[in-house]
Structures are given as C-alpha cells and as structure tokens.
C-alpha positions as CSV (number, residue, x, y, z in Angstrom):
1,X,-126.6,-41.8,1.9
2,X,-128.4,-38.5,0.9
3,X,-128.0,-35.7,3.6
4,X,-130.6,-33.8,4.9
5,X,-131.0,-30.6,3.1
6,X,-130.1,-28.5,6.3
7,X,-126.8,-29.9,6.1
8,X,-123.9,-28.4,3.9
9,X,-120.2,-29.1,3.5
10,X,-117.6,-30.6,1.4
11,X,-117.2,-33.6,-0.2
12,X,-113.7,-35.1,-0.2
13,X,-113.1,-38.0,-2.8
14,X,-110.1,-40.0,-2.1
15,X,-109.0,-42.5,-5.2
16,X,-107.5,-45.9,-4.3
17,X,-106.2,-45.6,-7.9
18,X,-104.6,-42.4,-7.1
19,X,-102.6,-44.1,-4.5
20,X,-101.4,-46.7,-7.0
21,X,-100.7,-44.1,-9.3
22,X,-98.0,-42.6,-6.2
23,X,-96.9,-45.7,-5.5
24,X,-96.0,-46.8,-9.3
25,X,-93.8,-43.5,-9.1
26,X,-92.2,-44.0,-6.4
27,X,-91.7,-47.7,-7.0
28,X,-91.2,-47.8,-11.0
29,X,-91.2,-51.6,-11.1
30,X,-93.9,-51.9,-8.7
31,X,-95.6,-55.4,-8.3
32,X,-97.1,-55.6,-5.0
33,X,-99.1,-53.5,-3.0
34,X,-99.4,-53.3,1.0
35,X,-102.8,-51.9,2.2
36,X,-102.1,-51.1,6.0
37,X,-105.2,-49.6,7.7
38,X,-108.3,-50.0,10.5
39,X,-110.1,-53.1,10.4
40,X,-113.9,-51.3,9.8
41,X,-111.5,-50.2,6.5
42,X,-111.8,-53.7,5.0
43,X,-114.7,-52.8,3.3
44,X,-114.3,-49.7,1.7
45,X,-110.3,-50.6,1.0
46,X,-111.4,-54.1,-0.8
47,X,-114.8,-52.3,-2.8
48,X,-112.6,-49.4,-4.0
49,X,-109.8,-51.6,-5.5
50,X,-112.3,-53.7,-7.1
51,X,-113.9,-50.5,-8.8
52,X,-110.3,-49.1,-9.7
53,X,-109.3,-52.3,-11.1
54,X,-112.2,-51.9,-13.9
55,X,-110.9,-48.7,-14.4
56,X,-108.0,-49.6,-16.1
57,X,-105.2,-50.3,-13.2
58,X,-103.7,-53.4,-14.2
59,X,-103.4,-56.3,-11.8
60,X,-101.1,-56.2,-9.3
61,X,-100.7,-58.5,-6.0
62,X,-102.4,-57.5,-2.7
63,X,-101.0,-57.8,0.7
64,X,-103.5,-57.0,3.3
65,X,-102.6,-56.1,7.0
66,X,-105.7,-55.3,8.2
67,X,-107.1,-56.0,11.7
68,X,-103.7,-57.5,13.4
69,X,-101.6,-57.3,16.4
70,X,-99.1,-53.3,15.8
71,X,-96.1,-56.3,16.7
72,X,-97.1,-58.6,14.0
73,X,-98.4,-55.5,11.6
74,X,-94.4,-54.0,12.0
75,X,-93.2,-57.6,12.0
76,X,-94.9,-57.7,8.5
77,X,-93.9,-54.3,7.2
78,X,-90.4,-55.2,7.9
79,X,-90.2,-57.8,5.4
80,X,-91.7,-56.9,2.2
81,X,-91.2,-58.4,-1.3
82,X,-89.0,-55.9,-3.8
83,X,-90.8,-54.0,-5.5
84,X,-93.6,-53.5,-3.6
85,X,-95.5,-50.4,-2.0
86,X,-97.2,-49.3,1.6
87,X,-100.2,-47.8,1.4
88,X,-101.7,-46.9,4.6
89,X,-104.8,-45.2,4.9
90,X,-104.7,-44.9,8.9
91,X,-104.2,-47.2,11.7
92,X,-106.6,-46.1,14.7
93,X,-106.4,-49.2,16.5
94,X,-105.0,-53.0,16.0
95,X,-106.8,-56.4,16.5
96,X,-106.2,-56.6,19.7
97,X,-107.7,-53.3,20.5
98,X,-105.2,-51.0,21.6
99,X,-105.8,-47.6,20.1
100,X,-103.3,-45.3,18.4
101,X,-103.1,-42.1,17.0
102,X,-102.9,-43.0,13.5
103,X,-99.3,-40.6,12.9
104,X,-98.1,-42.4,16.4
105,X,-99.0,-45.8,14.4
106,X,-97.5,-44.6,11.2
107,X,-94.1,-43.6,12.8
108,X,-93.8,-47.1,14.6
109,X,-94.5,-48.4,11.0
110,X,-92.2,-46.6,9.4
111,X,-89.5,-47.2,11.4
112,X,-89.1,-50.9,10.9
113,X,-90.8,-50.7,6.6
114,X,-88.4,-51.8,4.6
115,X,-90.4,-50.3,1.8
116,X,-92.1,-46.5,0.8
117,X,-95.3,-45.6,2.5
118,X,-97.9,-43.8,0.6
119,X,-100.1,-42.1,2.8
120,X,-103.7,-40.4,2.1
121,X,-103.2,-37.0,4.1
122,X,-101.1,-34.2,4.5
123,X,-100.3,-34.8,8.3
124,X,-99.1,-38.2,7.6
125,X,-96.0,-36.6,5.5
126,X,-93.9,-35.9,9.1
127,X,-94.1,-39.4,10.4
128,X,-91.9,-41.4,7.6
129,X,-94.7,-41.2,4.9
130,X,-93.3,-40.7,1.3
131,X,-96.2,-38.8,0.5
132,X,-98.9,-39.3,-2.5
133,X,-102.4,-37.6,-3.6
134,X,-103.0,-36.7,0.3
135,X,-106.2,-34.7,1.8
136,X,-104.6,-31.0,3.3
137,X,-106.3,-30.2,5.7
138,X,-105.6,-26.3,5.4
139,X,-107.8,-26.4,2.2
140,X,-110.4,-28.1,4.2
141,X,-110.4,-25.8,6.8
142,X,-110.2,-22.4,4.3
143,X,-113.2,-24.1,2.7
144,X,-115.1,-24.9,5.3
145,X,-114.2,-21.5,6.7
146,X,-115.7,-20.2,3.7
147,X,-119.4,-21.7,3.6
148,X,-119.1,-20.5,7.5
149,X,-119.1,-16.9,6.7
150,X,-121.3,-16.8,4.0
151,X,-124.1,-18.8,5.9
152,X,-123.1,-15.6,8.7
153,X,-123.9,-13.2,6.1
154,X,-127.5,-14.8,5.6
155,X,-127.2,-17.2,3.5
156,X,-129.2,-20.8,4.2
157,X,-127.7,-24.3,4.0
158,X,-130.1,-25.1,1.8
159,X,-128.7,-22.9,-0.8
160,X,-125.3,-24.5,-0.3
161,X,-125.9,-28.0,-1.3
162,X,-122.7,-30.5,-0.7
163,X,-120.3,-30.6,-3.3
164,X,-117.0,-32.5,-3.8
165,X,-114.1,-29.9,-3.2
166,X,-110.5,-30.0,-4.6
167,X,-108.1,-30.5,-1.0
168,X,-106.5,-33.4,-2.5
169,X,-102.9,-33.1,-4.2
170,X,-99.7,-34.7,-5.0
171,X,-97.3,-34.1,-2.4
172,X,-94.3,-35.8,-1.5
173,X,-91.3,-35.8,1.6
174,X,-88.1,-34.7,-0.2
175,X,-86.1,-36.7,3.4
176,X,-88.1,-40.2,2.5
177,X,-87.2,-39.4,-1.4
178,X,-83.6,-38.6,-0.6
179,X,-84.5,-42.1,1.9
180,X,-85.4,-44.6,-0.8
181,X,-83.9,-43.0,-3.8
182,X,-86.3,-41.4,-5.4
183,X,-85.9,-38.8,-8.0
184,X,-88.1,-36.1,-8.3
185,X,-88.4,-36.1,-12.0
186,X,-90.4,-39.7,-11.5
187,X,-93.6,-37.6,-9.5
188,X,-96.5,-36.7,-10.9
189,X,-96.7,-33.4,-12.5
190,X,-97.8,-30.7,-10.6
191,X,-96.3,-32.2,-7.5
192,X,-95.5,-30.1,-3.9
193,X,-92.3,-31.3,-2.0
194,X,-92.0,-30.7,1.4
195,X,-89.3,-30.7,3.9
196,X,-86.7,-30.2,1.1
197,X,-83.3,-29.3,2.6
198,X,-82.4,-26.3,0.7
199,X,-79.2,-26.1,-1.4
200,X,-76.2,-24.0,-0.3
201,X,-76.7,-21.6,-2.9
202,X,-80.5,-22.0,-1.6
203,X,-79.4,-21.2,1.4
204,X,-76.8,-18.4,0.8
205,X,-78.0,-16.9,-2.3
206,X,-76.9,-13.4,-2.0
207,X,-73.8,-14.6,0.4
208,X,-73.1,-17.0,-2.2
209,X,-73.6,-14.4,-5.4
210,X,-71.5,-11.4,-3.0
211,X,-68.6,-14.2,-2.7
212,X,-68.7,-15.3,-6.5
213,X,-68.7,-11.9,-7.9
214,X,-65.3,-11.2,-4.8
215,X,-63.5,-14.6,-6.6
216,X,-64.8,-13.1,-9.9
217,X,-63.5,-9.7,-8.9
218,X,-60.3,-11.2,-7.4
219,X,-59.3,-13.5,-10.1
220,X,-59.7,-10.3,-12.5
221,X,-57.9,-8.5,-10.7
222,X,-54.9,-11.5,-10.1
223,X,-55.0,-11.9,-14.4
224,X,-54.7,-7.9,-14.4
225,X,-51.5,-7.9,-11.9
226,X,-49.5,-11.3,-13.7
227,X,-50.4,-9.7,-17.3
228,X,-48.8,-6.2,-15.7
229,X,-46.0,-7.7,-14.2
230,X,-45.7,-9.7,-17.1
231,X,-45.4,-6.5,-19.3
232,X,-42.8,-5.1,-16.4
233,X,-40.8,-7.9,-16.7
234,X,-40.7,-7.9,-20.7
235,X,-40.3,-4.0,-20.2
236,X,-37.4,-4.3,-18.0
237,X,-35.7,-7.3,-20.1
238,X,-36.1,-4.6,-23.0
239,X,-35.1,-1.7,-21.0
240,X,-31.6,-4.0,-20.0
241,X,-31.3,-4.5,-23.2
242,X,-31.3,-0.3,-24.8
243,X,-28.8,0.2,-21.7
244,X,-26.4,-3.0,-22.9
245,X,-26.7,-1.4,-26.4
246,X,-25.8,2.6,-25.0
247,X,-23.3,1.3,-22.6
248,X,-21.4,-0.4,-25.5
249,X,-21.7,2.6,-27.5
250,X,-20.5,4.6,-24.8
251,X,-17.5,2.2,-23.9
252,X,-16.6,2.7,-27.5
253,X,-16.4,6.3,-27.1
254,X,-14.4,6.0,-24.0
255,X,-12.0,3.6,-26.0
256,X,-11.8,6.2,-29.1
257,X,-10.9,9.0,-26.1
258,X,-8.0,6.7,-25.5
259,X,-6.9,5.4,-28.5
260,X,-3.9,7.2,-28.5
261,X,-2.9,6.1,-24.6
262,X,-3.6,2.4,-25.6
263,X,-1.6,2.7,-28.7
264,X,1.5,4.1,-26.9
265,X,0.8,1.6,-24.1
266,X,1.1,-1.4,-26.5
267,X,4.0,0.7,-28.4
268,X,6.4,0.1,-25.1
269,X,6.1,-3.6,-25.0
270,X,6.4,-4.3,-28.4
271,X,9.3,-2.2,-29.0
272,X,10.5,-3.6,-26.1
273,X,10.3,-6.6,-27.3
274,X,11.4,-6.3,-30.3
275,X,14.7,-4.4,-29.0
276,X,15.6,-7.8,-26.8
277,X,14.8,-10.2,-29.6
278,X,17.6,-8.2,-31.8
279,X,20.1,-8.1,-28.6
280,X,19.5,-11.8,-28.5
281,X,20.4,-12.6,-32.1
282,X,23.6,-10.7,-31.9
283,X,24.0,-12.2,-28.5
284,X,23.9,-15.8,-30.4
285,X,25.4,-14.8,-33.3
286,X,28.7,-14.4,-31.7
287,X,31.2,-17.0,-31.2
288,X,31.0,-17.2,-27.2
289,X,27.6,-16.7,-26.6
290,X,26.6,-15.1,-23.0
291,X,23.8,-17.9,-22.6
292,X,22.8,-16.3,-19.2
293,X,22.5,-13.1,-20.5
294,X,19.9,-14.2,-23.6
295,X,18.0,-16.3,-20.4
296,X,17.8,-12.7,-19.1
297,X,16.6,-11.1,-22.1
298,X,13.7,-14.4,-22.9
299,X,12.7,-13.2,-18.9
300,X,12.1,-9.6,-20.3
301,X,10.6,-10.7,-23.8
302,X,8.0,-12.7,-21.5
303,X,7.6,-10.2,-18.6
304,X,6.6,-7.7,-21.9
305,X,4.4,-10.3,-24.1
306,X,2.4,-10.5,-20.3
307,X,2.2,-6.7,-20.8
308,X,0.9,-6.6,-24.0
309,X,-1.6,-9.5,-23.4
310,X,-2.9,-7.2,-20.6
311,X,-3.4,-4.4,-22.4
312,X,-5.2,-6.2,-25.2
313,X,-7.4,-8.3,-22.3
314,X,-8.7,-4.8,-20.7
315,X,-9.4,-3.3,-24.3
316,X,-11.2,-6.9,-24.9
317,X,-13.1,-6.2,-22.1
318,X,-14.4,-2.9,-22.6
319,X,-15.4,-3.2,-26.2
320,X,-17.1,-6.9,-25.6
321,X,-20.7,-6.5,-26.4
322,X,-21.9,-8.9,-23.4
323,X,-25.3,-9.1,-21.4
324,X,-25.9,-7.4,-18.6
325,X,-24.4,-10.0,-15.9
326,X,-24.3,-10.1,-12.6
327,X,-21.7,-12.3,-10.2
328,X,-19.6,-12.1,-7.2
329,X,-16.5,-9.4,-7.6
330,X,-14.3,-7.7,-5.8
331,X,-14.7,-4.1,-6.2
332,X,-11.0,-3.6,-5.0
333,X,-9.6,-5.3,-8.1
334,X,-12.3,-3.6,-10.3
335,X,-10.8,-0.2,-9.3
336,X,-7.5,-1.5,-9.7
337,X,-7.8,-2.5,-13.6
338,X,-9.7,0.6,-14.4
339,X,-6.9,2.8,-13.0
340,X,-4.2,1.0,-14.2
341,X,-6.0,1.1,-17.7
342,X,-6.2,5.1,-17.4
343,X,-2.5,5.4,-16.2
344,X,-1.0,6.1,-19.3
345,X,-3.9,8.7,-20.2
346,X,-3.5,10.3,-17.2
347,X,0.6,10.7,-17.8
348,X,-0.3,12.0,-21.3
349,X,-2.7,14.6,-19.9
350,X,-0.3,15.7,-16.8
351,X,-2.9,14.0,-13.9
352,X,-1.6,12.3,-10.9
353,X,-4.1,10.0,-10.3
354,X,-3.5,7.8,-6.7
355,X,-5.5,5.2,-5.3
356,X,-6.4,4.5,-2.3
357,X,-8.5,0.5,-1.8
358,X,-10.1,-0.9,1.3
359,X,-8.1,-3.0,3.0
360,X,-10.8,-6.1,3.5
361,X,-12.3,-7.4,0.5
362,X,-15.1,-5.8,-0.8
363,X,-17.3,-8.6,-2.4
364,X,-20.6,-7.3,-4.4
365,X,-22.8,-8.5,-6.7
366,X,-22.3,-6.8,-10.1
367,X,-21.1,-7.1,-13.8
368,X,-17.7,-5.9,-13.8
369,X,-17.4,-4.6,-17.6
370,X,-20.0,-2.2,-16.9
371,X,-19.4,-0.9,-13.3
372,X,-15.2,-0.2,-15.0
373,X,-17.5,1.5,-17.6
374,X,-18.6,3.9,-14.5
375,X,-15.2,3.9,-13.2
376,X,-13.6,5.2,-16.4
377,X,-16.7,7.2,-17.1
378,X,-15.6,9.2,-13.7
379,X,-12.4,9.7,-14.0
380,X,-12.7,11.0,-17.5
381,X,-15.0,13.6,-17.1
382,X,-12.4,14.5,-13.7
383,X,-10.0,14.5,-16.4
384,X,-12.0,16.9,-18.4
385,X,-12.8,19.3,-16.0
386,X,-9.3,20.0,-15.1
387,X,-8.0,20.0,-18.7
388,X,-7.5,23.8,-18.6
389,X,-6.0,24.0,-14.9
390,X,-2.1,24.9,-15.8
391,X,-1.2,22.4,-12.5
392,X,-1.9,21.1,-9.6
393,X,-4.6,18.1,-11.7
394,X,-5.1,15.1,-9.3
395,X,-7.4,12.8,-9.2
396,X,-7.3,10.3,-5.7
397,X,-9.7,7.3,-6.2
398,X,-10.9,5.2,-2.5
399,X,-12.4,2.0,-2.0
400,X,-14.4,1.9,1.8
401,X,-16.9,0.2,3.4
402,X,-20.0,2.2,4.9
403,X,-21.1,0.3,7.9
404,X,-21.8,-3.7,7.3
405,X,-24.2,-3.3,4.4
406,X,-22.7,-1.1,1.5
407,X,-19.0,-0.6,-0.2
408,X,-18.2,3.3,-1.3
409,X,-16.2,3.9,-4.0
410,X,-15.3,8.0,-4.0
411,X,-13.3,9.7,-7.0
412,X,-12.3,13.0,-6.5
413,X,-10.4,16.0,-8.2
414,X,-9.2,19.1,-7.6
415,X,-10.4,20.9,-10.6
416,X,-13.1,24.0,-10.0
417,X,-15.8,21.8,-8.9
418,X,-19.6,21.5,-10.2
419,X,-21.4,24.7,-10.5
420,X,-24.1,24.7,-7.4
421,X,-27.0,25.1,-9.7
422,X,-26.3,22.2,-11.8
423,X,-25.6,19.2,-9.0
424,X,-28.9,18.1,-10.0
425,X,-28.8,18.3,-13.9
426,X,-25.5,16.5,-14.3
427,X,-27.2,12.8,-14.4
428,X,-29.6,14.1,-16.8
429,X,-29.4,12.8,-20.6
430,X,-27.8,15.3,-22.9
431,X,-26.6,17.1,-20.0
432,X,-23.1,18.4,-20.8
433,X,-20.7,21.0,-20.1
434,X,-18.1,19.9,-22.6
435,X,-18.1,21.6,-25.7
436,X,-17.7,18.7,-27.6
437,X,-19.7,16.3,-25.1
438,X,-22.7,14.0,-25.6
439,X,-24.3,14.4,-22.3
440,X,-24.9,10.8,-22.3
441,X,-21.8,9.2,-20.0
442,X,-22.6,10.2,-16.3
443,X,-26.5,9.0,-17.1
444,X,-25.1,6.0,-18.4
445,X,-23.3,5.8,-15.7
446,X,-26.1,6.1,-13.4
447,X,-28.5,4.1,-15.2
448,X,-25.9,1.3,-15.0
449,X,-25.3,1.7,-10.5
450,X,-29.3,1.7,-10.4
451,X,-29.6,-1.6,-12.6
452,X,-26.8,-2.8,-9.5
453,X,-29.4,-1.3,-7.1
454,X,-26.9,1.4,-5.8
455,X,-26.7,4.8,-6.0
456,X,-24.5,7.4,-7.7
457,X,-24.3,11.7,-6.3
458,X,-21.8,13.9,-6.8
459,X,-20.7,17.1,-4.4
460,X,-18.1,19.6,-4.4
461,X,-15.6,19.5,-1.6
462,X,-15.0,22.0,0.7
463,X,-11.7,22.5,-0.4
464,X,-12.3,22.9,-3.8
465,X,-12.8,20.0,-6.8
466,X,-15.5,17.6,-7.1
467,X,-16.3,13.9,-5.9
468,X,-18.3,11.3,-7.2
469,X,-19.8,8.7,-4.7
470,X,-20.6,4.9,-5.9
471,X,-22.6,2.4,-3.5
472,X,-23.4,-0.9,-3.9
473,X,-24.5,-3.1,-1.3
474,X,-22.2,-5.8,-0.4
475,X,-23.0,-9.6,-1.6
476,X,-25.1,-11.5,1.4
C-alpha cells in the first residue's frame, strides 16, 4: 500500500532468502528449516518463501511452528532433525494467547533448541540467537534521526519520499559460534561478530608485548652469561694448563739447583752398598763364614736400596709433568718430604734448617707435587738470601692451625730480611733480587696457593730475617 505523500521514512527489506543464506553457514549440510514466529506471520513467512524459492534457493524441508502452545513450541524446538536450522522472526504471543516479549520468548527457546537460531534483528543476538542478516536498530534510529533534522531545517515530507535504507547486515554471536561449533571462516563476507571474548594477547597486548620482550631480554641475557662463563671455564682450563706447564719448568730449575745435593745423596747409598756387597763376598769367601754377620750386612744393603728408592721417588715426583690435581693430604707429611729432600742442600750450603709440624693432622685439599714445588720454592730463595751471611743461616719451618678453618705453614730465616719497599713487588713476575734469578719462582709460587684458594705474604720479623706465610683452608 502506497503512503500518503505527507508521510516519509525508511523502508526496511528483510529477505527470507537471506536468512537461508545464514542458516546454510552456519549449518553447512543444512536440510531442514524451522520457521518459529507469530501466527498473523503465517502469511508473509509462507508468501516470502515461495518467492525466494523461484529465486534460486533450492528446496529444502519446512517445519512450521507457528500459532502453538510456548510448552509445545519449546517441546518442538528441543527435538529437531540434524541438520536443520531455527529461524525465528519473533514470537509476540502463542496460540493460546499469552503474550511475550519476543527476546523473553526467544531466551525460553533457546534454552531448550537443540539446534542454531537465526534471528532477523540485532536485539535478538543477546538472548541465544546465532545471529544472521539482522535489522540494527542504531542505523534505524541515525536514519531516522537524520530525515528529522532536515525536515527541522525546512524541508517538507513531500520532498523526502520513502526509500528502502541499508540497516540490515550480517552479524553473528561469537558465544553461540563457540556454542554449536561454528567457525568464523564459514560466515558471509563482510560479517560483524559480537560478544567475542577477547584473546589474552587481546586482552594484554602491551602487558603481553612488555613480558615477551623481559623473556626476550632475559633469555638474551641467560645465553650471554652461559656463553661467558663458558669462555671462563675454557679460560681457566687454559690458564691451569700455562701454570702446569711454568710450574714443571720451574720444578726443573729447582732440580738443576740441586743436582749436585741429589747426586751426593744417591752417592751415600750406593757406595754404601756397594761397600757391604764386597764385605759380604769376602765374608763368604772364607772358610767359616760369619753367616750372622752377612744377615747384618743384607739388613744394611736393604735399609740403603730403601734410601736410594727414596731419593729417586721424590726426584720422580718433582720432575713428573702431571695435571693440576687436587685430593685429600696431609700438609704435615708434605712439609716433611720437602725438607728432608733439601737436607743435604742445606748441609752443603752451611743452613740449619729445623722443623717444627702441628701436632694434629692437618688434612687439606690440594695437589701435593705442586704445593712441595712452593715449599722448596721457599726455602730456596731463604737459602739465597743468606748465601753471603758468614754464620748464623737458619731456616725453622712450622706447620699450625689458625682457628678451625685454615692450616699455616710459616718458613722463616735469619738472613737480612726483605727490603720495606719491595714486600709488595716480590710476587710480581720477573721480580728478582738475584743476580742470576728469573723472577718467576715466588709468582709461581703464588699463582699455584691461589689455584688452592689460599694465600701466600711475606714479612720481615722483628728480630731480623724474613717469613713466608702459606694458608690453605682445611678439607670439610
């Protein structure tokens, strides 16, 4: 029907074949289609399909619930073929005249459907409709809104005629979709979504990015610190290494310094030896031999050979080219060894050497090669410093403990001491006061206590001469 010319407005066209078109998508096999609506709907509802159905939709079976009971309508809804579709137009009141708001009858629908709803407006979407081409009712109101002012600015309502206005569009509830599995890509183009939860990242976009560029920063960092300690580790393995190498060199030296003690040393036993092994052939040559007499001289042959087997053990031991070890010692016996392997040196150079051990055992964690190294190292370079006193050259060595966490071990002389000015240079490399010195032994030295985690200083004594202090912490 025409309206009269006073009359404006806009013309909202609603397509059944629209509806289909939202149903297909979100039924993809669809077969069936429910129309739910108001009785004085039969009509229109049954007219429109008809004229869609010559528009090209192909056939598809119709299920009417039109003009009945809301019990029997939600009976109905509640036990739908597969593949089939709701489409519900609005349900003002049932056949038995009760009236309804048409979202109120929606939400009673769709809480007992056991298929999608496609719906025909925007306000329909909250209730439990999946959504379709719906009317939104903002557009309507914005346009209507529109025609309003310009009729206020003078114009007439005859010179806005009627016209159909573009307020429907494809929109769709993203908690039905999640609901009956629908995915998004399946829509028609151009479609809204509402009520989509957002995402975390959705959510927490610049918390999220903040966080990712921290793990980013951290993990950087983490691959930074493992390659560095990495590198420390390899540096360290190679800076063990260099020391294993100077300390050899260095024991070498020491050995070549007593070459001539270690000689005579081995001299004794061996001539000993061989002394007692000619008294024993004569012995047993003659025609009574004294056989308790040659017992005693095989005693002394043996007691010599041990001797002799020492000597060579401790020379062993300070020329092995070993790595850098540690185990459980006893820094008492260490001391012990060293000074009886500088005894002979110390008679040839006129030094009384003493020492003095700890009477509990001093157990530390240490290679012992290389802390004897440190030992002879410091009692040579005592022996040096007092190689021009006329008399008077001793050396005392001492074994303590210092409290319940670290053994001392304290060499001291009475030579002339260490020169104030150069307590702090003497651990340097190169730094010698021998005139045919290195300057490499007491940094050695050091460089060998620090790999043991000790320390190593040096001080004069108030009564004159120097002392060297060693700690190491005892073994846990």
């Amino acid at each position: 029907m025409q309206p009269p010319a006073y009359v404006t407005g806009g013309i909202v066209n609603l397509k059944l074949k629209d509806a289909v078109t939202a149903a297909r998508a979100v039924v993809p096999e669809l077969k069936t289609v429910v129309l739910v609506g108001a009785d004085w709907e039969r009509q229109v509802l049954f007219r429109n399909w008809n004229d869609q159905a010559a528009a090209g939709i192909p056939g598809l079976d119709i299920i009417e619930i039109i003009g009945r009971p809301m019990p029997e309508i939600v009976e109905r809804v509640a036990a739908l073929p597969d593949h089939s579709a709701i489409i519900y137009t609005g349900l003002y009141s049932d056949g038995k005249g009760n009236y309804y708001p048409p979202s109120d009858a929606l939400s009673f629908l769709a809480a007992k459907a056991n298929r999608p709803i496609v719906v025909a407006a925007e306000t329909f979407l909250e209730p439990g409709g999946i959504g379709g081409f719906v009317i939104v009712p903002s557009l309507i109101g914005a346009e209507a809104a529109g025609r309003a002012l310009r009729i206020l600015d003078g114009e007439t309502p005859e010179s806005l005629p009627p016209s159909v206005i573009d307020v429907v569009k494809p929109i769709f509830n993203w908690r039905q979709m999640q609901h009956w599995n629908v995915s998004e890509a399946s829509l028609p183009k151009g479609s809204e979504i509402h009520f989509r939860e957002p995402s975390f990242l959705e959510k927490y976009r610049w918390r999220a990015v903040a966080l990712a560029m921290a793990l980013l920063v951290q993990t950087a960092l983490i691959a930074f610190l493992l390659h560095e300690r990495h590198m420390r580790r390899s540096a360290e393995v190679e800076a063990r290494s260099r020391l294993s190498e100077l300390a050899h060199i260095n024991r070498q030296a020491t050995a070549g310094e007593l070459s001539s003690s270690i000689a005579h040393e081995l001299n004794q036993p061996l001539g000993s030896i061989l002394t007692n092994a000619e008294s024993a052939e004569l012995i047993l040559a003659s025609p009574t031999p004294d056989l308790q007499e040659v017992r005693e001289i095989i005693s002394d042959i043996k007691r010599d050979d041990l001797r002799a087997s020492e000597v060579i053990r401790r020379m062993r031991s300070l020329l092995k080219r070993a790595p850098f070890e540690k185990k459980d010692i006893d820094l008492n016996q260490t001391m012990r060894e060293a000074f009886d392997f500088l005894k002979l040196q110390a008679s040839t150079r006129n030094v009384a050497i003493y020492l003095q051990t700890s009477p509990q055992t001093l157990r530390v964690k240490g290679d012992p090669v290389q802390l004897q190294q440190v030992i002879l190292n410091l009692v040579v370079n005592s022996m040096d410093a007092m190689a021009k006193m006329p008399y008077g050259r001793t050396i005392i060595g001492r074994t303590e403990v210092n409290g319940d966490a670290s053994a001392v071990i304290s060499v001291c002389d009475s030579g002339p001491g260490i020169p104030q000015d150069r307590l702090n240079d003497i651990f340097d490399p190169f730094f010698t006061t021998k005139e045919q010195g290195m300057g490499i032994g007491l940094s050695i030295a050091r460089t060998i206590v620090l790999a043991h985690s000790g320390q190593l200083w040096a001080e004069n004594q108030s009564g004159g001469g120097a002392v060297f202090h060693l700690s190491l912490p005892l073994a846990a």
